[in-house]
ZASE-464514 format. One record per atom (N, C-alpha, C): residue number from 1; residue in one letter; x, y, z. Coordinates in steps of 0.05 Angstrom, whole numbers. Layout:
! residues N
PT	num	residuo	xx	yy	zz
PT	NUM	A	X	Y	Z
...
***
This chain:
! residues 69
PT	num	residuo	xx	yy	zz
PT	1	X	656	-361	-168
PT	1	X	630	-364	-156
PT	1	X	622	-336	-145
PT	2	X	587	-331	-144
PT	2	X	592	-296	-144
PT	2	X	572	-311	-124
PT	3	X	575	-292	-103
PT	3	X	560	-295	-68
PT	3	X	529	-275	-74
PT	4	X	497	-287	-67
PT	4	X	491	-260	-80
PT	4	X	474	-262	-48
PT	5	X	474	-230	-46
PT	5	X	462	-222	-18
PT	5	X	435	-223	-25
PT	6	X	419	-221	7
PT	6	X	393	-225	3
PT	6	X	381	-190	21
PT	7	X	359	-191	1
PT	7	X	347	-156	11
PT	7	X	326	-163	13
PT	8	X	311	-144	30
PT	8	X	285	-134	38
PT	8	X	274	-110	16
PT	9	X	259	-117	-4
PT	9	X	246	-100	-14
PT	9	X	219	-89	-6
PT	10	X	209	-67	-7
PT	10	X	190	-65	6
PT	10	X	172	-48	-19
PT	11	X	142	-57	-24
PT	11	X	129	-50	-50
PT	11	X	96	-35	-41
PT	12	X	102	-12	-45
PT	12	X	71	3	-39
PT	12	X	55	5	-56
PT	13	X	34	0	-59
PT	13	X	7	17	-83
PT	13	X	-6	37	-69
PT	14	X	-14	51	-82
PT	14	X	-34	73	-61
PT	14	X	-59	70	-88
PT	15	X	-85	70	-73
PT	15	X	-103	74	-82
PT	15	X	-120	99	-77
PT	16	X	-134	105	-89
PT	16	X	-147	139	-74
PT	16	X	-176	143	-106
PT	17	X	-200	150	-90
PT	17	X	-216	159	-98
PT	17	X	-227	184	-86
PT	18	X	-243	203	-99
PT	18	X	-264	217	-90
PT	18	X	-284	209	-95
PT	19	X	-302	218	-65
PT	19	X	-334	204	-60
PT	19	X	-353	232	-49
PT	20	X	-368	238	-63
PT	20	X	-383	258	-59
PT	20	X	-409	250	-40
PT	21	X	-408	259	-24
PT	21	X	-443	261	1
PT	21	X	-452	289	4
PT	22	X	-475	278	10
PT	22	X	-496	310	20
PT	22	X	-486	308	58
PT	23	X	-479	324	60
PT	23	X	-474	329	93
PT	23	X	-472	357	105
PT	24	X	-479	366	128
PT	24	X	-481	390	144
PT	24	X	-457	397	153
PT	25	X	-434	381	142
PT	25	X	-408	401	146
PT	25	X	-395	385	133
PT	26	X	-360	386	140
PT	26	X	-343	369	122
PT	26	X	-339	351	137
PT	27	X	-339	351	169
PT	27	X	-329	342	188
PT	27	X	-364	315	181
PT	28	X	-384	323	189
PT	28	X	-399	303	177
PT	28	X	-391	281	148
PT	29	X	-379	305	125
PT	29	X	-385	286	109
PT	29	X	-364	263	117
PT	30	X	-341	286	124
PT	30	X	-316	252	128
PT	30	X	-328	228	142
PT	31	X	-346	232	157
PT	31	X	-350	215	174
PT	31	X	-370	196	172
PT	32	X	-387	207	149
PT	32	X	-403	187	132
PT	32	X	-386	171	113
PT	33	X	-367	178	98
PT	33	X	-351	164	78
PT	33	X	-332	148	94
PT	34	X	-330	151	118
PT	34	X	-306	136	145
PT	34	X	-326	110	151
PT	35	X	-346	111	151
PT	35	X	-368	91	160
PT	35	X	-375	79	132
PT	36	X	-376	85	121
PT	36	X	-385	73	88
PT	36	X	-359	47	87
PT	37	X	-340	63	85
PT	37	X	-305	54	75
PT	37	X	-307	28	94
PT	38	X	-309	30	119
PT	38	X	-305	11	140
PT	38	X	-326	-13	138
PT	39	X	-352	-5	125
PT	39	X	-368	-27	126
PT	39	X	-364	-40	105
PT	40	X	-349	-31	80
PT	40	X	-342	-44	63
PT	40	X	-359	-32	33
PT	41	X	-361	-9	31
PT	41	X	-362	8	14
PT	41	X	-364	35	19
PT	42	X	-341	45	-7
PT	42	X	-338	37	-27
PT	42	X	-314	24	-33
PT	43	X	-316	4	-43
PT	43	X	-289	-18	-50
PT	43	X	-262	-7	-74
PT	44	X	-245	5	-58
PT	44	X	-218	10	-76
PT	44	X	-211	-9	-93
PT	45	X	-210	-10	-116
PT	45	X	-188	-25	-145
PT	45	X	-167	-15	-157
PT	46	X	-166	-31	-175
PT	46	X	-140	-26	-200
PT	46	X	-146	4	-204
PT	47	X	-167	4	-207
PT	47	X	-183	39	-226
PT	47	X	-169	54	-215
PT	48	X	-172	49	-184
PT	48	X	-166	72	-171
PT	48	X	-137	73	-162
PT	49	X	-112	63	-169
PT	49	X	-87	63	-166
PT	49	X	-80	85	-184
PT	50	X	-63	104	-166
PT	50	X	-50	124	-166
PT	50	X	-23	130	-163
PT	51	X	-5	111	-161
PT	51	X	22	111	-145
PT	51	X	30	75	-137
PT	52	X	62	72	-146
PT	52	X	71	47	-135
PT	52	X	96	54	-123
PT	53	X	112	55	-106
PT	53	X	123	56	-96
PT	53	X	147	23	-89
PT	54	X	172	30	-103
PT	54	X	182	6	-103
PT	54	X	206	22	-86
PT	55	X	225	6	-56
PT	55	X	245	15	-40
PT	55	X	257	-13	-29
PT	56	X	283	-9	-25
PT	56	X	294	-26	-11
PT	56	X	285	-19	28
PT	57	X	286	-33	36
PT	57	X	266	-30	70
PT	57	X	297	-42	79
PT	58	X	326	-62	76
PT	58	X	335	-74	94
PT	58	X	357	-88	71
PT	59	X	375	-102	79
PT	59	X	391	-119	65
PT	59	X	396	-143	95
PT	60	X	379	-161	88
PT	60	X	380	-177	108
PT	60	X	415	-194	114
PT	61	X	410	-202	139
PT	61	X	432	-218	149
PT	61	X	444	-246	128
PT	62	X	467	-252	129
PT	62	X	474	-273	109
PT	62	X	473	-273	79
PT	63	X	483	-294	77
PT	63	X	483	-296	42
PT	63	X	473	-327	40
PT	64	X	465	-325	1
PT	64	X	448	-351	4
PT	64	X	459	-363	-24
PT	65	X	443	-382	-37
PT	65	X	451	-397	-57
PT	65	X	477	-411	-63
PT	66	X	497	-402	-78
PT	66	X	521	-410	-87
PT	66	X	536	-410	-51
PT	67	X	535	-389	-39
PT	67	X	556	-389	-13
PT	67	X	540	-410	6
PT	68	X	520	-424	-1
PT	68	X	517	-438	17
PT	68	X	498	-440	41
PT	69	X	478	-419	39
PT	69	X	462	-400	56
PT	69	X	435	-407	58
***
C-alpha cells in the first residue's frame, strides 16, 4: 500500500497589456489607465497572458486515501 501525501500547489497567470493615452505627463497618464482599469476597462484575457507560473506553496499536514486520511 503506497501512503500518498497531500500538497499545496500554488498556480499564477500573469496577464499584461500596453495602453496608450494622450496625457501631460506619465504620472497623468498612469493615472488615467489606473482609473480606466478600475472601472472596468480595459478588460485583461487569454490574449493578453504572458507567463504561468506553476510552484509548490506547502505540503500540507497528514496523509489521505489508501492510509486512511
Amino acid at each position: 500500500m503506497v501512503c500518498k501525501m497531500r500538497f499545496a500547489i500554488q498556480i499564477t497567470e500573469t496577464l499584461q497589456r500596453v495602453i496608450e493615452v494622450e496625457a501631460s505627463s506619465a504620472e497623468d497618464a498612469e493615472m488615467i489607465v489606473r482609473r480606466r482599469y478600475y472601472s472596468g476597462e480595459p478588460i485583461l484575457d487569454a490574449s493578453d497572458h504572458v507567463e504561468t507560473e506553476i510552484a509548490p506553496v506547502a505540503q500540507c499536514d497528514g496523509v489521505r486515501d489508501e492510509c486512511g486520511f
